[in-house]
DOLO-199034 format. One record per residue (C-alpha): residue in three letters; x, y, z; residue number from 1. Coordinates in Angstrom, 3 decimals, m for minus. Layout:
N
- code|east|north|up|pos
- ALA|X|Y|Z|NUM
...
This chain:
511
- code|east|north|up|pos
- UNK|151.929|88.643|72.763|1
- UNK|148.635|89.693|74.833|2
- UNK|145.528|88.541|74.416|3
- UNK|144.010|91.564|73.485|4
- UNK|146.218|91.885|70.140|5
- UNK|145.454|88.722|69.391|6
- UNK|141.848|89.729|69.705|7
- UNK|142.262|92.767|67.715|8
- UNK|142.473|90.775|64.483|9
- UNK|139.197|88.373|65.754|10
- UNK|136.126|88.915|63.666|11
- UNK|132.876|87.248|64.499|12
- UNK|129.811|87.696|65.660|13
- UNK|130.112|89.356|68.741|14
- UNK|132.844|91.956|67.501|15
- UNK|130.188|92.408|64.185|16
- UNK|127.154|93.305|66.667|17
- UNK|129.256|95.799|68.342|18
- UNK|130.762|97.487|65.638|19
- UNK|127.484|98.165|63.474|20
- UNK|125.788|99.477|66.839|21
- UNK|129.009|101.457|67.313|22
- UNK|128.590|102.508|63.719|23
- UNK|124.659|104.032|63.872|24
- UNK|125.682|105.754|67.107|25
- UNK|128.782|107.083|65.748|26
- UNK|130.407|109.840|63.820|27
- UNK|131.029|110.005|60.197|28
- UNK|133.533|107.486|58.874|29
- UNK|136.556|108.560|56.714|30
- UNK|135.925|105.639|54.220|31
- UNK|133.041|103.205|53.549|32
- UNK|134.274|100.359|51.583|33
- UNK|131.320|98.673|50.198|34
- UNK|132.748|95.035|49.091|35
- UNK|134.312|92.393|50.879|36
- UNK|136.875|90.749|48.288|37
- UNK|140.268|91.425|47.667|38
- UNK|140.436|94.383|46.496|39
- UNK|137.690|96.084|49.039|40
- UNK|139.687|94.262|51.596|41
- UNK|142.983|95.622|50.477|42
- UNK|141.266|99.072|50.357|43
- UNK|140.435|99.041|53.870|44
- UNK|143.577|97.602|55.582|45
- UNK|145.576|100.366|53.377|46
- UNK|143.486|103.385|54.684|47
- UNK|143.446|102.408|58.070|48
- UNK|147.068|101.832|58.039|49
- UNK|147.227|105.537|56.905|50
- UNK|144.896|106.621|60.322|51
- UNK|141.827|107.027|58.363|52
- UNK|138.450|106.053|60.205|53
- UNK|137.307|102.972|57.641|54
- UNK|134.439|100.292|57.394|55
- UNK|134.027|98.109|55.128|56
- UNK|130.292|96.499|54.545|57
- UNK|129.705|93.123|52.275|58
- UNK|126.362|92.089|51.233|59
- UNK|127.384|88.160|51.764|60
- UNK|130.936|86.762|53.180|61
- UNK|134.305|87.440|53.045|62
- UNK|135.694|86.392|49.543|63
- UNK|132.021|85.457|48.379|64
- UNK|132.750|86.771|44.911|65
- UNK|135.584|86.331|42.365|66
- UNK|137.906|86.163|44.660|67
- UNK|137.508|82.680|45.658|68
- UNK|137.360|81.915|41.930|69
- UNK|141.064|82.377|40.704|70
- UNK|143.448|79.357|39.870|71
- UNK|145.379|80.451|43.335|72
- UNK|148.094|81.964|41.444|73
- UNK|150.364|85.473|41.860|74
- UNK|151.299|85.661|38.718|75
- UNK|154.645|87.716|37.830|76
- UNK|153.066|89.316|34.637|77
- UNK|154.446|87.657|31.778|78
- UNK|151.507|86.860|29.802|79
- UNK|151.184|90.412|29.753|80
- UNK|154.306|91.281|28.667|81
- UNK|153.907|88.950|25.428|82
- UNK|151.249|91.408|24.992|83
- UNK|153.179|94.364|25.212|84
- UNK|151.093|95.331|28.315|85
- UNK|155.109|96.570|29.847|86
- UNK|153.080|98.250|32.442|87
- UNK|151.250|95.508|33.953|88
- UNK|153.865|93.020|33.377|89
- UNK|156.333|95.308|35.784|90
- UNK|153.994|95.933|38.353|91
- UNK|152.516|92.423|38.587|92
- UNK|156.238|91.316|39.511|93
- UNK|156.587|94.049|41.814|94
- UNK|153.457|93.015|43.544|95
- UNK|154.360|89.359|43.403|96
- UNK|157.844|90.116|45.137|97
- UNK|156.120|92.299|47.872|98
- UNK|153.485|89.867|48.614|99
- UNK|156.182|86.282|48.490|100
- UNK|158.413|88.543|50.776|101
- UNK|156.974|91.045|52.815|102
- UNK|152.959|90.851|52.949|103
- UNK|152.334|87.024|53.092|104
- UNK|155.610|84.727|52.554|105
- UNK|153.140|82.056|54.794|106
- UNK|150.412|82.237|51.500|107
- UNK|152.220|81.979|48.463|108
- UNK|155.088|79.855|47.484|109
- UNK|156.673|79.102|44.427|110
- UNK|155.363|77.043|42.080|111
- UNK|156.871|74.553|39.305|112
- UNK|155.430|75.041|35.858|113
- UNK|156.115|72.135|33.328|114
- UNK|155.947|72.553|29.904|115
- UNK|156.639|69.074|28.682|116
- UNK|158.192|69.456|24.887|117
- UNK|155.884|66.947|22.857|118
- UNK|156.108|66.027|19.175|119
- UNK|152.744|68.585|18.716|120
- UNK|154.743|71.709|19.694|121
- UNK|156.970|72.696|17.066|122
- UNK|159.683|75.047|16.980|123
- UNK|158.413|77.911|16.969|124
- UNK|156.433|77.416|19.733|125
- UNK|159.136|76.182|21.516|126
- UNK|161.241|78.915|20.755|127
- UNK|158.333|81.334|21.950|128
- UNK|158.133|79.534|25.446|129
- UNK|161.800|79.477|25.695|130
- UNK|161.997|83.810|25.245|131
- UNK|158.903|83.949|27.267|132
- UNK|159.997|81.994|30.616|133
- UNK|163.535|84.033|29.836|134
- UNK|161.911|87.489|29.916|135
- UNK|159.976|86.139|32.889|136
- UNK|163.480|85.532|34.973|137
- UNK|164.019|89.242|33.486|138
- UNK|160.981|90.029|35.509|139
- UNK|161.795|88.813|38.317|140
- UNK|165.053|90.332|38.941|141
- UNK|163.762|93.284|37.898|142
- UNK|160.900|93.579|40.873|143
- UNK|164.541|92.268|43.119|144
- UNK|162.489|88.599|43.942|145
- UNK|165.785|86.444|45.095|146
- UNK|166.324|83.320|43.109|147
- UNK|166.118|81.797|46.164|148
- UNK|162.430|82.884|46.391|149
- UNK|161.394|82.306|42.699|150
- UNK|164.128|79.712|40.875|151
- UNK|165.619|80.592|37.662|152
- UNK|164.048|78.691|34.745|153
- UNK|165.596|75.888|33.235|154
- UNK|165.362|72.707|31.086|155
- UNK|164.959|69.473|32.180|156
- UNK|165.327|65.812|30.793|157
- UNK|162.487|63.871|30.106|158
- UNK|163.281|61.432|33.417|159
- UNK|162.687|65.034|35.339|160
- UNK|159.989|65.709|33.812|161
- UNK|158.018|62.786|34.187|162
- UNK|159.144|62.759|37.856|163
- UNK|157.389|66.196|38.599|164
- UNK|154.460|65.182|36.079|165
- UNK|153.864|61.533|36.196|166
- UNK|151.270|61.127|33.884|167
- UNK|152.319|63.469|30.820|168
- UNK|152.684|61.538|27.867|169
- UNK|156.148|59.778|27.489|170
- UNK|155.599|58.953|23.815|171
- UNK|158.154|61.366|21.831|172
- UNK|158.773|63.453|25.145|173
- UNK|161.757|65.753|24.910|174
- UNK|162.113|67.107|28.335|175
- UNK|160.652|69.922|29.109|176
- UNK|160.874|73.538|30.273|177
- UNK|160.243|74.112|33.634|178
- UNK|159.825|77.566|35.371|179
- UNK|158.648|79.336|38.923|180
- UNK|155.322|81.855|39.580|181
- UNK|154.217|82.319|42.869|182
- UNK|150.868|80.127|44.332|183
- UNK|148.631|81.002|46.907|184
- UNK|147.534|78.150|49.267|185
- UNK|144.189|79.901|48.255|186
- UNK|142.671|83.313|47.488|187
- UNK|140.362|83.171|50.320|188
- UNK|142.345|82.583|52.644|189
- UNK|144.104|85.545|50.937|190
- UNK|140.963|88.001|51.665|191
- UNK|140.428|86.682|55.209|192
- UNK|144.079|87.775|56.017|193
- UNK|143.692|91.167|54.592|194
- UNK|140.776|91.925|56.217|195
- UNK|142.096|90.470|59.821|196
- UNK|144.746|92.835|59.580|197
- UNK|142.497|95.527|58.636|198
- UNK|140.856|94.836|61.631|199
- UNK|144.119|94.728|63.511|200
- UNK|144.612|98.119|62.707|201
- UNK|140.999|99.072|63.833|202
- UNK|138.743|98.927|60.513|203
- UNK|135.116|97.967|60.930|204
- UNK|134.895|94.690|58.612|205
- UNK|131.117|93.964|58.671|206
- UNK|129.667|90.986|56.526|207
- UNK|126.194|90.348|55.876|208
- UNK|125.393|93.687|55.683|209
- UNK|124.001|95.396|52.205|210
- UNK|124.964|98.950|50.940|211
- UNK|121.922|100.618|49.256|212
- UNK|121.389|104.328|47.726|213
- UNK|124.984|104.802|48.015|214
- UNK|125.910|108.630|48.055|215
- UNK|129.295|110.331|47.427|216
- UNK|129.003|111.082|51.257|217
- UNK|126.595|108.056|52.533|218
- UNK|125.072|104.845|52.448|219
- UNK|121.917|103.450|54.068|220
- UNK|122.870|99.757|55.462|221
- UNK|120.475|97.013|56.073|222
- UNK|121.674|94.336|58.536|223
- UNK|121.043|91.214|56.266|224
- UNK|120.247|88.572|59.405|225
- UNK|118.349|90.781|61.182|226
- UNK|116.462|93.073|58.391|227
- UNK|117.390|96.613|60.510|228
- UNK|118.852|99.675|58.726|229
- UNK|120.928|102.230|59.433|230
- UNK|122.253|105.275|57.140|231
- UNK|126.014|106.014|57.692|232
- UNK|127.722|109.247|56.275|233
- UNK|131.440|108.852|54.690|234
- UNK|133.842|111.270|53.635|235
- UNK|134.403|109.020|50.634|236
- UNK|132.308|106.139|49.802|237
- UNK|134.426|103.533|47.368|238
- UNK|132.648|100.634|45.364|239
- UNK|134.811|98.196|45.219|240
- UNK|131.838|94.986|44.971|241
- UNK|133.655|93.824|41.511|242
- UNK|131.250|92.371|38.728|243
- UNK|128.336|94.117|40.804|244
- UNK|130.296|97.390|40.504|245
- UNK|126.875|98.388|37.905|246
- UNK|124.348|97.731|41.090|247
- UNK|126.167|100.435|43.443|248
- UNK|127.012|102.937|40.491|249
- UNK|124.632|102.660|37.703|250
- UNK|127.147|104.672|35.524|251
- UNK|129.122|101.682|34.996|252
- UNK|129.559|99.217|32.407|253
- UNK|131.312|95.816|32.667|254
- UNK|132.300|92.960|30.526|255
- UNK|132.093|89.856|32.494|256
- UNK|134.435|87.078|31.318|257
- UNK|134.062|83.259|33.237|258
- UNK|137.135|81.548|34.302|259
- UNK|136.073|77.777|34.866|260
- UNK|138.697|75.445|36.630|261
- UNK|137.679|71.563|36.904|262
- UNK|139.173|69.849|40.520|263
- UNK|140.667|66.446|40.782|264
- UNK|141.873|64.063|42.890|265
- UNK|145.644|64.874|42.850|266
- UNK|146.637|60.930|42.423|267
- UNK|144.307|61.155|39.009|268
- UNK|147.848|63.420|37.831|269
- UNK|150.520|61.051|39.895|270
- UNK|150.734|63.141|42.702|271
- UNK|152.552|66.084|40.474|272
- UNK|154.942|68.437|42.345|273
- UNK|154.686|70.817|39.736|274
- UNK|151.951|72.398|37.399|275
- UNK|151.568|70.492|34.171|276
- UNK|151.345|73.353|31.592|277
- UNK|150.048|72.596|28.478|278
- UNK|149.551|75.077|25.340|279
- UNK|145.943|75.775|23.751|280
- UNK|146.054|74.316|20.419|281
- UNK|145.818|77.054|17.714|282
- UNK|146.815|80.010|20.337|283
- UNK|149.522|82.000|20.946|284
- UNK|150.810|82.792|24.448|285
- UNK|148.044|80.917|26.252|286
- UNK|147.628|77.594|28.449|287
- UNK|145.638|75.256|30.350|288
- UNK|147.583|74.249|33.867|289
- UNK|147.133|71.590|36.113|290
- UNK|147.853|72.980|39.817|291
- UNK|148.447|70.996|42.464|292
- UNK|147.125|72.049|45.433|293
- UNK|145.700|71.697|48.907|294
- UNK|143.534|69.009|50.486|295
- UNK|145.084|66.492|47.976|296
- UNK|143.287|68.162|44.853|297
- UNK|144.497|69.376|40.944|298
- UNK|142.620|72.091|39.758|299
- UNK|142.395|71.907|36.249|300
- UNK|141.994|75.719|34.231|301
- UNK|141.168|77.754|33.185|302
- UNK|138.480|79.185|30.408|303
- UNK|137.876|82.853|29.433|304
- UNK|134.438|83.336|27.616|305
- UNK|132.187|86.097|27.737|306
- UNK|129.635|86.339|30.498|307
- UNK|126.775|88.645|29.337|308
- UNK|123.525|89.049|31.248|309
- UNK|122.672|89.170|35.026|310
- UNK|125.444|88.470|37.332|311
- UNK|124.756|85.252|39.391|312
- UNK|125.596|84.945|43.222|313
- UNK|127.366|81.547|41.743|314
- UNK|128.446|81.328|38.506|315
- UNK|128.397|77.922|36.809|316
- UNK|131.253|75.952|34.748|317
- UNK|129.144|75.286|31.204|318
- UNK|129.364|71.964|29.666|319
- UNK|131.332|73.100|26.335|320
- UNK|134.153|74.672|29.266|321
- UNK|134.587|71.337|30.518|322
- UNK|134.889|69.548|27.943|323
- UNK|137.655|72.248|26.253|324
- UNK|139.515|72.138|29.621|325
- UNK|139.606|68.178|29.526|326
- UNK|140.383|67.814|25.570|327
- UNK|143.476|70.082|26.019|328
- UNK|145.056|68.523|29.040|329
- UNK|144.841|65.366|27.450|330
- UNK|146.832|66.709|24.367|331
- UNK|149.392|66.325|27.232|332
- UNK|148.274|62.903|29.061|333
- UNK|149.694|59.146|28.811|334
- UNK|145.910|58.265|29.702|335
- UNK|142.776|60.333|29.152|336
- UNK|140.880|62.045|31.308|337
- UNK|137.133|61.799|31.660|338
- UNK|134.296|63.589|33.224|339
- UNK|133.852|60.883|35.697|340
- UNK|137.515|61.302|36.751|341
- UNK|136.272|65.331|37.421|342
- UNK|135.476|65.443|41.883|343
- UNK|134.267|68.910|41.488|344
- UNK|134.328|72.616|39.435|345
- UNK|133.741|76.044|39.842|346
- UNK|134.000|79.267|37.742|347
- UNK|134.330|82.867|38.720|348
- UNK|133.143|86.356|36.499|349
- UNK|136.288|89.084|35.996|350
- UNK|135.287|92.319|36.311|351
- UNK|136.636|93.445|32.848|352
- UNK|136.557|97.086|31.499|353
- UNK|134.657|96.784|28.256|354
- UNK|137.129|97.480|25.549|355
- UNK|136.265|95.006|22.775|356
- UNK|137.832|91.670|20.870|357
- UNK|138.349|88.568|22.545|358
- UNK|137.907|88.380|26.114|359
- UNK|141.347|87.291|26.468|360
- UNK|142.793|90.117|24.695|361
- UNK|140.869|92.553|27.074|362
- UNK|143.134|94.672|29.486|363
- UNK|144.003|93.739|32.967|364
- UNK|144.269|96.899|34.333|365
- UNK|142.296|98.665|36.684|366
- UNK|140.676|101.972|36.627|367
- UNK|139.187|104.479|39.358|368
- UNK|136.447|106.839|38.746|369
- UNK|133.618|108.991|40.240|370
- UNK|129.915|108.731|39.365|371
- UNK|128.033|111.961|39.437|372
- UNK|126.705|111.701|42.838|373
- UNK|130.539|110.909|44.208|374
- UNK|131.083|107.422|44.482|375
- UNK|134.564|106.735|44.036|376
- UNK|134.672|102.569|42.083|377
- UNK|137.568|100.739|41.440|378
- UNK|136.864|98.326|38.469|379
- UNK|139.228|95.641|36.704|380
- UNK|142.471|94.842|38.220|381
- UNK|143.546|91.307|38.965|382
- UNK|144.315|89.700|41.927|383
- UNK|148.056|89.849|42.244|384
- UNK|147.646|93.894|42.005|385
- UNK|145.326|94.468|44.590|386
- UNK|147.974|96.206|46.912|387
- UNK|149.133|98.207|44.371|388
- UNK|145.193|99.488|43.330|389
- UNK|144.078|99.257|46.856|390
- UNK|147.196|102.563|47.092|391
- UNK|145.585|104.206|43.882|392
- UNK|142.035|103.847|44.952|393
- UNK|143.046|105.426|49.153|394
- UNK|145.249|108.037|47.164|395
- UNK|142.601|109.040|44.870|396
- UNK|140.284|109.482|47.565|397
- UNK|142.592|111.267|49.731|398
- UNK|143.130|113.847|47.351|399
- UNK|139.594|114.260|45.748|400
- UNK|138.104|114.779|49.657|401
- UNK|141.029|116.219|51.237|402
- UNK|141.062|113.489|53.806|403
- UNK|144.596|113.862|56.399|404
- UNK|145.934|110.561|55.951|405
- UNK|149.456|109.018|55.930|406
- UNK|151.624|107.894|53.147|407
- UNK|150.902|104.407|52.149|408
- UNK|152.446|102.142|54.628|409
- UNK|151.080|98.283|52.709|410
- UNK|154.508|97.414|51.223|411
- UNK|156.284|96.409|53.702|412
- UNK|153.285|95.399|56.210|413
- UNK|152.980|92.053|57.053|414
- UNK|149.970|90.531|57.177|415
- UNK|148.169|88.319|60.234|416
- UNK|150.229|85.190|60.562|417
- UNK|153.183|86.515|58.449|418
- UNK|156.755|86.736|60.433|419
- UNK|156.565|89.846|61.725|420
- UNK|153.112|90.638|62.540|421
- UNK|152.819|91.094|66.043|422
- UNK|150.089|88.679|66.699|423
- UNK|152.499|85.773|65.042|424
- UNK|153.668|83.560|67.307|425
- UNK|155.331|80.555|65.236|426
- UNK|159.357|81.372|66.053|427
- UNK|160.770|78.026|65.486|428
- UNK|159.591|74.637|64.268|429
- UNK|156.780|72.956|66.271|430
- UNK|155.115|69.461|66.104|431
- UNK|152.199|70.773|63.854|432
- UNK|150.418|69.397|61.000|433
- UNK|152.219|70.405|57.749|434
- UNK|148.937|71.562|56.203|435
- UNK|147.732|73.697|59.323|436
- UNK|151.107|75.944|58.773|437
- UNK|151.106|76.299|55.054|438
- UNK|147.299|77.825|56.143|439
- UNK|147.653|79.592|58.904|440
- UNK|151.426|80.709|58.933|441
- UNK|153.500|82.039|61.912|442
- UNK|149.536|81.678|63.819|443
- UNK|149.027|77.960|63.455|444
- UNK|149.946|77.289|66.732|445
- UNK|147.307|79.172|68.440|446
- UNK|144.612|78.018|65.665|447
- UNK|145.037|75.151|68.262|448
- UNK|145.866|76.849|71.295|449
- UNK|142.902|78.722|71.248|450
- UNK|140.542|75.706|70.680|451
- UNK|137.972|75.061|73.273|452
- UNK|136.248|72.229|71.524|453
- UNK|136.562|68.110|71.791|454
- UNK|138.923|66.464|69.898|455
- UNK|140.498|69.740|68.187|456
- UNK|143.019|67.759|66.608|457
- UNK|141.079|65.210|64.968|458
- UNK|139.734|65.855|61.165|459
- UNK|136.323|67.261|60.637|460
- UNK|136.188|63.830|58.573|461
- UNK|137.647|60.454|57.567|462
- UNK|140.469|61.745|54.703|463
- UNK|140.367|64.852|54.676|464
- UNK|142.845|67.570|56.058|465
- UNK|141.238|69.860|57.945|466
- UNK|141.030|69.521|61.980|467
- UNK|138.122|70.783|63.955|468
- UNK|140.138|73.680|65.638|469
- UNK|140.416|75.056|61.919|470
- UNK|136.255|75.261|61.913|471
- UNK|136.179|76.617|65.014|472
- UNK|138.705|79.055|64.334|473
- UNK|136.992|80.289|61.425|474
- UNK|134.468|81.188|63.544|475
- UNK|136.047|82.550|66.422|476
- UNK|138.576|84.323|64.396|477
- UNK|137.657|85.051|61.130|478
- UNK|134.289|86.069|60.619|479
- UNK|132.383|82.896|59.494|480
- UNK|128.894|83.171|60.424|481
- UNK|127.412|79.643|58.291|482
- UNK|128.263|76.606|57.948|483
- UNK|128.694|77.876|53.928|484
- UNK|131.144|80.288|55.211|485
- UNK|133.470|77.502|56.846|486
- UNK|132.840|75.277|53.901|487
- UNK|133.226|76.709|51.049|488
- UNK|135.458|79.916|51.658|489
- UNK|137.545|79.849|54.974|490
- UNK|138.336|76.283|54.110|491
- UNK|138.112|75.071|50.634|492
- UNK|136.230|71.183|51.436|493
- UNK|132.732|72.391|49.439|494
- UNK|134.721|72.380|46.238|495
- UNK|134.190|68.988|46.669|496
- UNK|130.056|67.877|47.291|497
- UNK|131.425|64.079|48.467|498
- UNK|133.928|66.091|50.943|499
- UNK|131.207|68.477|51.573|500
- UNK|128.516|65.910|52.681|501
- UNK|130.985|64.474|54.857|502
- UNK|132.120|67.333|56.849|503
- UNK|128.691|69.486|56.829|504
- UNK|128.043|67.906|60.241|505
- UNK|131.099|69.451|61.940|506
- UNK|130.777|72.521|60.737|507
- UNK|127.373|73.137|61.878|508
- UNK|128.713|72.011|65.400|509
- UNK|130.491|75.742|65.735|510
- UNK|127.674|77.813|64.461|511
């Protein structure tokens, strides 16, 4: 490994100044990608994979949007399946496969859902869970995810149970089913991988820079720190900016529906090893979960309510979600949980295609279309399919502008610090911190090894699992230009405001 392919995946500041003065001086792109989450991401690592000229421009940061909103999870599809949404289901598992095996094995791992069988849930129910986490092992085989990757479900005892769940309530307890979906150690981290690679394969990933009067074949830029402009032509121009999809193309409508997820101190749930699951009272086929997760936390979610009107930067959990999310866990709880027991919450917007009913009952799938003045938008879609629409989206393109590309090469790509990618550099076990690895992958040990600050293994605070060389990382490496951007999205310590207060003073050290 040299040191300049390990500075082919860097983003920051000095990389962004050169590349938008390289962009006003320079030709016509093949792609502007105007959106910096997932799926704008995934759109630009897949066309420059194919040898397509891309850049990708995003008004804020990396991940600023919904993508930092989701409950972490790859899900295999089997929600949608109960729905008869075959489709969906299929290629959600697919996805989940390619992504636990191929793209980012050092991201997502399997995760334990219990559904703990209490007096409440009668047979049918029972019977309904039982046939779905069946048809889910269906799934799985199906997409070719070893059982080795993604465990069979199974039954357990009520001893088991309460040993993965220590605080579900014991009282009538008759076991409980227990079954695998993948978990990501979180969705930013997610979109700053993507768009590393991206870069690794020479994409322009500029943040802080806003798209206006976008064109079928160009966009004028403005430079959001420094107020300058510049108007860039593109072959194809693709809005992929997610609930703002209506700002770039005018032409579109959107039905915004708020996912709110409450975050608690892990020990508040026993320390769980696996996701308490509980049903919704009065629904079929949907559930509240209780995730553990990084930096000692359980996030607690999640809601799905309409979200009409303006679209905020930073949508807020509403007081009737909280409460909902805190009366049905406790359906499932020896002892109660209050609001004061609640460290922290957020909510994110999906960009639904307006179709009608329940915002639950709206369709998860994605669809690609061109304005009238030739904008190409991608709109819907959830997060586990974002390979898979990133290929549609490049495709479409490729065809409607006759662009030479490649065949899509993002299956079986791995992405910066998977096994495989050649800037990884974890072979073998090292004397690391646990958490650093399950962040950074195969690269953790040159998160550290490329540290030039004091102390970089120390904590950025008393209790809290993050080391300095992580926040100076972020900005050496991937693009974080704020102490916001370290905070809240390329670590996930502002979910917290106590952890945030507490670690605000490091992270303004390294920008």
């Amino acid at each position: 490994m040299t040191p300049a392919s390990i500075d082919a995946t860097a983003l920051n500041r000095d990389r962004r100044s050169a590349e938008l003065a390289a962009l006003a001086d320079g030709p016509a792109v093949d792609v502007l990608v105007i959106g910096g989450g997932i799926t704008g991401t995934g759109i630009a690592l897949d066309a420059a994979t194919r040898g397509l000229r891309v850049a990708l421009v995003e008004k804020h940061d990396l991940a600023f949007g919904t993508s930092r909103w989701s409950s972490k999870l790859v899900h295999g599809g089997l929600r949608y399946l109960a729905t008869g949404s075959i489709g969906i289901a299929r290629r959600s598992a697919i996805e989940r496969g390619i992504l636990m095996t191929r793209n980012a094995p050092h991201l997502v791992s399997a995760m334990p859902q219990l559904v703990p069988l209490l007096p409440a849930m009668g047979r049918a129910s029972r019977a309904l869970v039982r046939v779905g986490f069946a048809a889910g092992d269906g799934l799985r085989a199906l997409a070719g995810t070893p059982a080795h990757v993604l465990p069979r479900s199974r039954r357990v005892d009520a001893a088991r149970a309460v040993q993965l769940a220590p605080t579900v309530r014991r009282d009538g307890l008759d076991g409980a089913f227990l079954a695998y979906d993948g978990q990501l150690i979180d969705d930013a981290r997610l979109v700053t991988a993507v768009a590393r690679t991206a870069a690794q394969h020479r994409a322009i990933v500029l943040t802080r820079v806003g798209a206006h009067a976008a064109q079928g074949d160009s966009v004028r830029l403005v430079d959001e720190l420094t107020g300058e402009s510049l108007h860039v032509r593109a072959r194809a121009v693709i809005n992929a900016s997610g609930v703002w999809a209506g700002e770039v193309d005018p032409s579109i409508t959107l039905r915004p529906s708020r996912g709110t997820h409450l975050v608690f101190d892990a020990a508040a749930f026993g320390n769980p090893t696996a996701a308490l699951t509980i049903p919704i009272p009065g629904e079929l086929n949907r559930f509240v979960f209780a995730m553990p997760e990084q930096l000692g936390r359980v996030y607690l979610g999640l809601t799905d309510e309409d979200a009409p009107g303006p679209i905020p930067d930073v949508p807020q959990p509403t007081p009737a979600e909280v409460s909902f999310l805190l009366d049905t866990v406790n359906t499932a709880l020896d002892t109660a949980l209050t609001q004061a027991d609640v460290r922290g919450s957020y909510a994110g917007l999906r960009p639904l295609i307006e179709s009608g009913g329940h915002t639950a009952d709206v369709s998860r799938e994605h669809a690609v279309t061109e304005s009238p003045n030739g904008v190409i938008s991608v709109i819907g879609g959830k997060l586990t399919e974002y390979r898979y629409m990133a290929e549609d989206v490049v495709d479409r393109a490729v065809a409607l502008r006759g662009l030479a590309a490649a065949a899509c090469r993002t299956r079986n790509l791995p992405l910066v610090g998977a096994p495989g990618n050649p800037v990884s550099t974890l072979r073998a076990p090292v004397d690391l911190p646990a958490s650093l690895v399950a962040r950074y992958g195969a690269e953790a040990r040159h998160v550290i090894a490329a540290a030039t600050c004091e102390r970089p293994g120390d904590p950025v605070a008393q209790g809290i699992d993050v080391i300095r060389a992580e926040f100076e990382y972020a900005v050496t490496h991937e693009g974080a230009l704020t102490a916001e951007d370290i905070l809240d999205r390329r670590t996930r310590i502002g979910l917290v405001p106590g952890d945030r207060e507490r670690a605000e003073v490091a992270a303004h050290e390294f920008v």
